[in-house]
C-alpha positions as CSV (number, residue, x, y, z in Angstrom):
1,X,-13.8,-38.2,25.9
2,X,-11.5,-41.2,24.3
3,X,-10.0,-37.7,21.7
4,X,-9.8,-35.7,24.5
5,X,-7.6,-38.3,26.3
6,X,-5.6,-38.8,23.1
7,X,-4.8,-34.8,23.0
8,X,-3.7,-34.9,26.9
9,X,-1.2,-37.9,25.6
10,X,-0.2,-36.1,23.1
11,X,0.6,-33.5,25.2
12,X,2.3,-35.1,27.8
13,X,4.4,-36.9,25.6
14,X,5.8,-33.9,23.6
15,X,6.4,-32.2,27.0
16,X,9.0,-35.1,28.1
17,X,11.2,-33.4,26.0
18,X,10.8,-29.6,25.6
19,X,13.9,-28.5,24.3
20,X,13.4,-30.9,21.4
21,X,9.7,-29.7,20.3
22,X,10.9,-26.4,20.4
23,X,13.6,-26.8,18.2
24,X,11.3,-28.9,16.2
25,X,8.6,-26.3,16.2
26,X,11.6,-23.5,15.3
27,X,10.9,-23.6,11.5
28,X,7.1,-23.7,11.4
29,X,7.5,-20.8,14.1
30,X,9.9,-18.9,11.7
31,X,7.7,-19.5,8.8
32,X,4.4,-18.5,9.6
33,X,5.9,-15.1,11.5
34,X,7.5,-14.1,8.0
35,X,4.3,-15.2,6.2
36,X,2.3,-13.3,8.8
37,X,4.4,-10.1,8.7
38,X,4.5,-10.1,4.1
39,X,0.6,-10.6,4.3
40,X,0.2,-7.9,7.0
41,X,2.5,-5.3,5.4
42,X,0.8,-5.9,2.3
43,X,-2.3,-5.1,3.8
44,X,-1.0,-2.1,5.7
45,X,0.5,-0.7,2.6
46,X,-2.8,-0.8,0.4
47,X,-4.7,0.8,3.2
48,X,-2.0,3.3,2.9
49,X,-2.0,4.2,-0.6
50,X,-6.0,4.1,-0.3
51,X,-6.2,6.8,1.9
52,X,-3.5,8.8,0.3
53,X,-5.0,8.7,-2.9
54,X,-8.3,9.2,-0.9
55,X,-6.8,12.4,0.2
56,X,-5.3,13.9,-3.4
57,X,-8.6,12.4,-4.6
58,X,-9.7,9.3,-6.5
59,X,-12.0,10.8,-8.8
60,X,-9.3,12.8,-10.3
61,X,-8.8,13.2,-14.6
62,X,-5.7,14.9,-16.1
63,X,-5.2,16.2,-19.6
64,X,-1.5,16.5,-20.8
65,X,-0.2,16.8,-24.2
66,X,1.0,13.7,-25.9
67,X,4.7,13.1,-27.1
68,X,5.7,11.7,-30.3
69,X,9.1,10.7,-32.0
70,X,10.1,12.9,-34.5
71,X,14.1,13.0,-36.0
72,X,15.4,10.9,-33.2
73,X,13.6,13.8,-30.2
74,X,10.4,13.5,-28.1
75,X,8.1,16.5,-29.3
76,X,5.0,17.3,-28.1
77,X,2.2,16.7,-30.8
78,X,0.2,19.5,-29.5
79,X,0.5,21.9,-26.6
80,X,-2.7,22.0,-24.2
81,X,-4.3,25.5,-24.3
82,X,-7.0,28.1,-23.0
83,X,-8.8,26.9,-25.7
84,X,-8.5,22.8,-24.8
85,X,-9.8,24.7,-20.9
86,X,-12.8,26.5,-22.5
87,X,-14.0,23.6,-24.8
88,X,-13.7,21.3,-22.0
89,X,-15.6,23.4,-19.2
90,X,-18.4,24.4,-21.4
91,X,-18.7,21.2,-23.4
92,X,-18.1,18.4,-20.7
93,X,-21.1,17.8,-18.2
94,X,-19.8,14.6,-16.4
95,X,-17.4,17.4,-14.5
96,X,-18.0,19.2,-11.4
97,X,-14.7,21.2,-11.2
98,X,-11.5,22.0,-14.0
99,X,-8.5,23.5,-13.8
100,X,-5.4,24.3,-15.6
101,X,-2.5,23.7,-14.2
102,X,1.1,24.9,-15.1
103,X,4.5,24.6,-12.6
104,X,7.4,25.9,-11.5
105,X,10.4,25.8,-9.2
106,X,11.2,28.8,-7.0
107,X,13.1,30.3,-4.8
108,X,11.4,31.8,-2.3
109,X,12.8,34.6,-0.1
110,X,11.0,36.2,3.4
111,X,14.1,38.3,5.4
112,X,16.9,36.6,5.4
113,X,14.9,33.1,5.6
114,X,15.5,31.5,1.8
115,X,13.6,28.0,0.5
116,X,12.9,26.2,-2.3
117,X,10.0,25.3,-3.1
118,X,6.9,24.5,-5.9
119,X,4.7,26.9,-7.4
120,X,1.7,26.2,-9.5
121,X,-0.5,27.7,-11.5
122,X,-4.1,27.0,-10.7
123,X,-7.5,28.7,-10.6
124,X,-10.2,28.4,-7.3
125,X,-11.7,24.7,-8.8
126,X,-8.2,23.6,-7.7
127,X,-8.9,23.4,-4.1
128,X,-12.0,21.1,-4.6
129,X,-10.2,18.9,-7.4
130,X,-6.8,18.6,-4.6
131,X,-9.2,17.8,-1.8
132,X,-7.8,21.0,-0.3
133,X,-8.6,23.6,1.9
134,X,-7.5,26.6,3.3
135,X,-5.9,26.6,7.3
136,X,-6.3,30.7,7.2
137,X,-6.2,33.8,5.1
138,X,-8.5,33.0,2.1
139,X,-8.1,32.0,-1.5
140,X,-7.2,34.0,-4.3
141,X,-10.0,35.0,-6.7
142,X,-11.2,35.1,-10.3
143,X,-10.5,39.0,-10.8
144,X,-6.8,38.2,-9.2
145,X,-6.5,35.3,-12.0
146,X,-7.8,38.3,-14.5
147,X,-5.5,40.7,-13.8
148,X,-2.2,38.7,-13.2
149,X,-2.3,39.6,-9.7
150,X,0.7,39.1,-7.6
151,X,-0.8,36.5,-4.6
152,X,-0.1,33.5,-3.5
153,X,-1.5,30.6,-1.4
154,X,1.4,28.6,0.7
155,X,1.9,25.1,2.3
156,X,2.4,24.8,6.2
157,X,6.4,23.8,4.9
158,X,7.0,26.9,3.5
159,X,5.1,28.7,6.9
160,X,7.9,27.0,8.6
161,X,10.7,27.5,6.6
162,X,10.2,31.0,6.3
163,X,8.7,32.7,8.8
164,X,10.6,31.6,12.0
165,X,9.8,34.1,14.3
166,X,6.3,33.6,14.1
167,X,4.8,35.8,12.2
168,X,1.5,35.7,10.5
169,X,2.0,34.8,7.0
170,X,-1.2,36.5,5.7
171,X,-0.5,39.7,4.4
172,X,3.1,39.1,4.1
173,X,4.8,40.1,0.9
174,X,7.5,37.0,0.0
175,X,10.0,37.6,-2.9
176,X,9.7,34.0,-5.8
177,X,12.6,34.3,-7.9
178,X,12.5,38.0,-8.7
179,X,8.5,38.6,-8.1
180,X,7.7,39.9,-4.8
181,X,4.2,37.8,-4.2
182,X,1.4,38.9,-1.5
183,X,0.6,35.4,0.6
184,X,-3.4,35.8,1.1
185,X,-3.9,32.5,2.6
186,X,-2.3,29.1,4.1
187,X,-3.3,25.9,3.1
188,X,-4.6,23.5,5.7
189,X,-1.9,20.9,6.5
190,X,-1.8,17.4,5.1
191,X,-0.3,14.2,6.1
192,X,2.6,13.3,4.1
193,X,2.6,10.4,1.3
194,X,4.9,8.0,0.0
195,X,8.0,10.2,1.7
196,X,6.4,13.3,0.1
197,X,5.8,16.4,1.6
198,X,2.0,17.5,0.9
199,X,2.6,20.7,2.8
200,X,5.8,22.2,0.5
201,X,3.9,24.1,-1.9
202,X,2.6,26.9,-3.3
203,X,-0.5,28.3,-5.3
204,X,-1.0,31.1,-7.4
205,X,-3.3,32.4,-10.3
206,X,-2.3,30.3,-13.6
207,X,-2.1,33.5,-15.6
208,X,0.4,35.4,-12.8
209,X,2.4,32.1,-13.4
210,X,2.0,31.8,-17.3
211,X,2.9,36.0,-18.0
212,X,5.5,36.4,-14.7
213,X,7.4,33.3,-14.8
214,X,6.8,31.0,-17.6
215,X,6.1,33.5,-20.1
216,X,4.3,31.2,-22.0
217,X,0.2,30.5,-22.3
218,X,0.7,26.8,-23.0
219,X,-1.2,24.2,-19.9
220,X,1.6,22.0,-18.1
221,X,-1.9,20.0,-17.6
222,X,-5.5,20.0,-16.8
223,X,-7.0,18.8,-13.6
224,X,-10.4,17.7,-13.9
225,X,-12.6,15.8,-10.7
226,X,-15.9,14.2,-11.3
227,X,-19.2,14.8,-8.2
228,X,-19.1,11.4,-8.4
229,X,-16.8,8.5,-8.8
230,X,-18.6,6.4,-10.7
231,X,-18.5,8.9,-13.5
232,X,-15.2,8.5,-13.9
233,X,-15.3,6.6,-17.1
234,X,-17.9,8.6,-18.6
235,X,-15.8,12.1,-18.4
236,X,-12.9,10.1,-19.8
237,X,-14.9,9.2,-22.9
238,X,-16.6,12.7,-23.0
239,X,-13.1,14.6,-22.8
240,X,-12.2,12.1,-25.4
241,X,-15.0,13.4,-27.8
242,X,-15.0,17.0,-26.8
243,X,-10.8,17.6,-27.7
244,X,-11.0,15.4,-30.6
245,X,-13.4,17.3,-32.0
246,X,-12.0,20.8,-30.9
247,X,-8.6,19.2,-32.6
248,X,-10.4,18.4,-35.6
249,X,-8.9,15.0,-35.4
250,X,-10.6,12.5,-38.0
251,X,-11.6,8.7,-37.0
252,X,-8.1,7.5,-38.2
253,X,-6.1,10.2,-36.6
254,X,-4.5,9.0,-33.0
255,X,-4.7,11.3,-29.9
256,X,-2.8,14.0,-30.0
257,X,-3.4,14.2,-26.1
258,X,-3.5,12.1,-23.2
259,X,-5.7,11.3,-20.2
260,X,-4.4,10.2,-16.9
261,X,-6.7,8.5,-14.4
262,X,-5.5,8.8,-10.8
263,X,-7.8,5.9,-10.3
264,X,-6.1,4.0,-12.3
265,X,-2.4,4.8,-11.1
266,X,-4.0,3.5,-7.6
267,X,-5.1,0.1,-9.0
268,X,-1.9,-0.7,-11.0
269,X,0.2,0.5,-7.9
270,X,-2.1,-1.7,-5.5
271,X,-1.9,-4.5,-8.4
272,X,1.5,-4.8,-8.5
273,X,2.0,-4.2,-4.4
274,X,-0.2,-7.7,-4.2
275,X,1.9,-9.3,-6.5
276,X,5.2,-8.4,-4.5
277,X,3.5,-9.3,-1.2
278,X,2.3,-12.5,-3.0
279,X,5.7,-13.8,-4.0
280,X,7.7,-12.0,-0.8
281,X,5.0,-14.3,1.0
282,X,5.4,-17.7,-1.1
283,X,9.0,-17.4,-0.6
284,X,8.8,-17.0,3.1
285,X,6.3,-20.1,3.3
286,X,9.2,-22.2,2.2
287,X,10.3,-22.3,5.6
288,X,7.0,-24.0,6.4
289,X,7.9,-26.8,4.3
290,X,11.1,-27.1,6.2
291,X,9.6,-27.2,9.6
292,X,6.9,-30.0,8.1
293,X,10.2,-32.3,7.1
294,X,11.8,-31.3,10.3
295,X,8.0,-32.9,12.2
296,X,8.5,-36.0,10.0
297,X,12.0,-36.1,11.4
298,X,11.2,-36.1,15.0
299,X,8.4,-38.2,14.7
300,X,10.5,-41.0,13.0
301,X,12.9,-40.8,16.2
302,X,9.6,-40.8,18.7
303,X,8.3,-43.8,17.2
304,X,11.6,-45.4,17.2
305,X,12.1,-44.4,20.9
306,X,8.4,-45.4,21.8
307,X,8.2,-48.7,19.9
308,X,8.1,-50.7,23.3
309,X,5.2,-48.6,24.4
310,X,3.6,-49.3,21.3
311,X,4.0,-53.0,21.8
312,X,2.6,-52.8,25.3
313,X,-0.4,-50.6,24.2
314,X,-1.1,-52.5,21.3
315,X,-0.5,-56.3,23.7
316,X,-3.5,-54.9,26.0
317,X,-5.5,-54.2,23.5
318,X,-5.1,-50.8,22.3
319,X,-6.4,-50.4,18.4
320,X,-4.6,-49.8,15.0
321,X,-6.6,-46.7,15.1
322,X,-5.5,-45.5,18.0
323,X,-1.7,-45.2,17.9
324,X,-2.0,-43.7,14.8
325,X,-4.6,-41.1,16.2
326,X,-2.6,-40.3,19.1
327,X,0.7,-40.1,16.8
328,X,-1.2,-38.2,14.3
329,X,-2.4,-35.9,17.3
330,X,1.4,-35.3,18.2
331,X,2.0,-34.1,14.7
332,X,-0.7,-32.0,14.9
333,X,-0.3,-30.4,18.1
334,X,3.1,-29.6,17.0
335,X,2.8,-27.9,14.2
336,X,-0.6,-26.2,15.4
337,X,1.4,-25.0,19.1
338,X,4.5,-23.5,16.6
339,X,2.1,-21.9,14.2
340,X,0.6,-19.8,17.4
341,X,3.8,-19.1,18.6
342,X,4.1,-18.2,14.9
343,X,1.2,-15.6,14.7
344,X,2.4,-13.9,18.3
345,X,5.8,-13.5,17.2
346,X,4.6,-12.3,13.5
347,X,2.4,-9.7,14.9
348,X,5.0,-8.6,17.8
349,X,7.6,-7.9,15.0
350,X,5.5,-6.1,12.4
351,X,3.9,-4.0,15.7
352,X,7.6,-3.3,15.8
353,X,7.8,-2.5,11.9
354,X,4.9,0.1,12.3
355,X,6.2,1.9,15.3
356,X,9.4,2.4,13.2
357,X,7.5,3.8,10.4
358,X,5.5,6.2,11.4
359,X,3.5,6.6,8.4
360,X,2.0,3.2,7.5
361,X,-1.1,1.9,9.7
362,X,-0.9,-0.7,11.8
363,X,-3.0,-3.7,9.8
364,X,-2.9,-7.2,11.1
365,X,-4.2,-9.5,8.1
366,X,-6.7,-11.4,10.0
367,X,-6.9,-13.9,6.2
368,X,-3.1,-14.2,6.9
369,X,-3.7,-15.9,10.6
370,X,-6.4,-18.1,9.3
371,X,-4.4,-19.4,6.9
372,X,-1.5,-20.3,9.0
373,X,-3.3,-22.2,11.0
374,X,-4.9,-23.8,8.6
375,X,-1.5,-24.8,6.6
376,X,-0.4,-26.0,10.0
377,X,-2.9,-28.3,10.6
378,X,-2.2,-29.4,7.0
379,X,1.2,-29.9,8.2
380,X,0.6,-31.7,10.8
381,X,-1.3,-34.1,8.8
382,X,0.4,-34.8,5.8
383,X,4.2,-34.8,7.6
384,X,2.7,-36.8,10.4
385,X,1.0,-39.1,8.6
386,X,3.5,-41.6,7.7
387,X,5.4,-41.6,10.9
388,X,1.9,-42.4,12.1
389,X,1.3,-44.9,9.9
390,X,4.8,-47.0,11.0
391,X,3.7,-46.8,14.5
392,X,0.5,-48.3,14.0
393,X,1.5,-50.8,11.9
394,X,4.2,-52.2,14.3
395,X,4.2,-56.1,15.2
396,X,3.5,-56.1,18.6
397,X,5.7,-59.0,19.5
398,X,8.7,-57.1,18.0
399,X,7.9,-53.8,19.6
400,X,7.5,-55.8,22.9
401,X,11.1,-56.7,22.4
402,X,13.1,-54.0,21.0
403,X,15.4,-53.2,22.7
């Protein structure tokens, strides 16, 4: 009952003045909002880039060719081939789905509706590797990839940037570059990432892409996925084997191609978002450190300003103990009463953050709250503490009569 006295005191006391504790309370407020708002956006962003890369998929293993340095320009060391495709799908049995992949900007005509946009060169496994599927029409098939076959799957962007009147796009004959292309199917939409959009694109048989535009049988790349995620690692070391082999690359000889892990893009990206957050956060905790000298501050000019009280509390018997518990308190209170104030005014201005940009989720860091208000505490205490410690170890004679 005797603490619980010694909190209303403590109350009542800061409450004489409020204007003061509030300016007092200004830099712990300002501190733990910004801390509140880094550890929260930080949080918000991972979940962001988790489920984007959920969605492209994170069990996702490409094959490019590697580059190497020769008379002062980047050349490839070898070009990836039908025959890097064939050894891999009939050799690797980590994979569930492969496909080559080659590229190319185009400008795509319907009417007098013009756009440009991405074509690539895939076969069916692509849809499963993309995480993809298809909003109407179908996919193209394997005969279609045999025989060079003028088709196309397109993104809702192009739907839209095209066909304005609404018209069906499937069945639709749309002119890329100078190749007039049959659309057979729309791809389902997707939600954009990173300030891309997932929906501006275009499929079509690798071999249409390779003979019609490219002209060229060289890979841009190989997408492989893995049934299972945990696999991941094994693929990569069976790919290894399988092309090095195929290459007829000794022990000594370095790759002459490269392996990407879209896993592994995700975790440096995530790495290196906590270390931004981290130091963005450390940097706004300063502030805190502020606030806790500005406590220190006030509480020297309380004591000063209650050293009679002290005298007169002290004269009818009132303990060492307790002034500095109840001084101590005041501290606390402060700093815990501006970290709240804190957490409400971090979380209404990130809400704000969020609603401006549309993309990122809403996270609130619930770590992020527990923290602050366990550094204020700690504030409290160890910027309270001496200014405590002068109070209780007043004369009370001399606090009697100061004047």
């Amino acid at each position: 009952m005797r603490f619980l006295d010694t909190i209303k005191l403590a109350l009542r006391a800061l409450l004489r003045n409020r204007m003061r504790t509030f300016l007092t309370m200004l830099g712990i407020i300002i501190g733990i909002s910004s801390v509140i708002i880094m550890m929260s956006l930080g949080t918000s962003l991972t979940a962001y880039m988790q489920k984007g890369f959920s969605a492209i998929g994170n069990n996702v293993i490409e094959v490019h060719e590697e580059w190497d340095r020769s008379g002062g320009v980047w050349v490839a060391m070898r070009p990836i081939t039908q025959g890097d495709y064939d050894v891999l799908k009939r050799d690797c049995r980590h994979i569930a789905a492969i496909s080559p992949s080659v590229d190319a900007g185009t400008a795509v005509v319907f009417g007098n509706n013009n756009h440009n946009s991405y074509l690539e060169g895939v076969n069916r496994d692509y849809l499963v590797i993309g995480n993809l599927s298809i909003g109407s029409g179908t996919m193209f098939t394997d005969e279609d990839i045999a025989t060079y076959a003028k088709v196309c799957v397109i993104g809702e962007t192009v739907v839209e940037k095209l066909f304005t009147h609404g018209e069906n796009p499937v069945g639709q004959t749309i002119r890329c570059g100078d190749v007039p292309m049959l659309v057979v199917g729309v791809l389902a939409r997707r939600d954009p990432f990173m300030g891309n959009d997932m929906n501006d694109r275009m499929l079509a048989p690798y071999t249409t892409v390779q003979k019609r535009f490219l002209g060229s049988t060289d890979f841009s790349s190989i997408a492989i996925c893995c049934a299972d995620q945990r696999d991941n690692e094994l693929a990569v070391a069976e790919i290894t084997r399988v092309l090095r082999q195929y290459h007829g690359l000794t022990k000594d000889d370095p790759d002459d191609f490269r392996i990407r892990l879209l896993e592994d893009a995700a975790n440096q990206l995530n790495q290196i978002l906590a270390i931004v957050v981290l130091v963005l956060s450390l940097i706004a905790g300063i502030s805190l450190v502020v606030g806790g000298v500005g406590i220190m501050n006030i509480m020297y000019v309380i004591v000063t300003e209650r050293t009679r009280e002290i005298g007169l509390r002290k004269a009818i018997g009132a303990r060492r103990r307790d002034i500095m518990t109840q001084f101590l308190l005041e501290s606390v209170v402060m700093s815990l009463v501006g970290g709240g104030f804190g957490v409400l005014l971090g979380i209404g201005l990130y809400a704000l953050v969020t609603l401006f940009v549309g993309e990122m989720p809403f996270v609130v860091n619930g770590n992020a709250i527990l923290i602050s208000f366990t550094v204020c505490s700690l504030i409290g205490v160890f910027f309270g503490w001496y200014p405590a410690r002068k109070a209780a170890n007043l004369d009370p004679i001399q606090a009697i009569r100061y004047e």
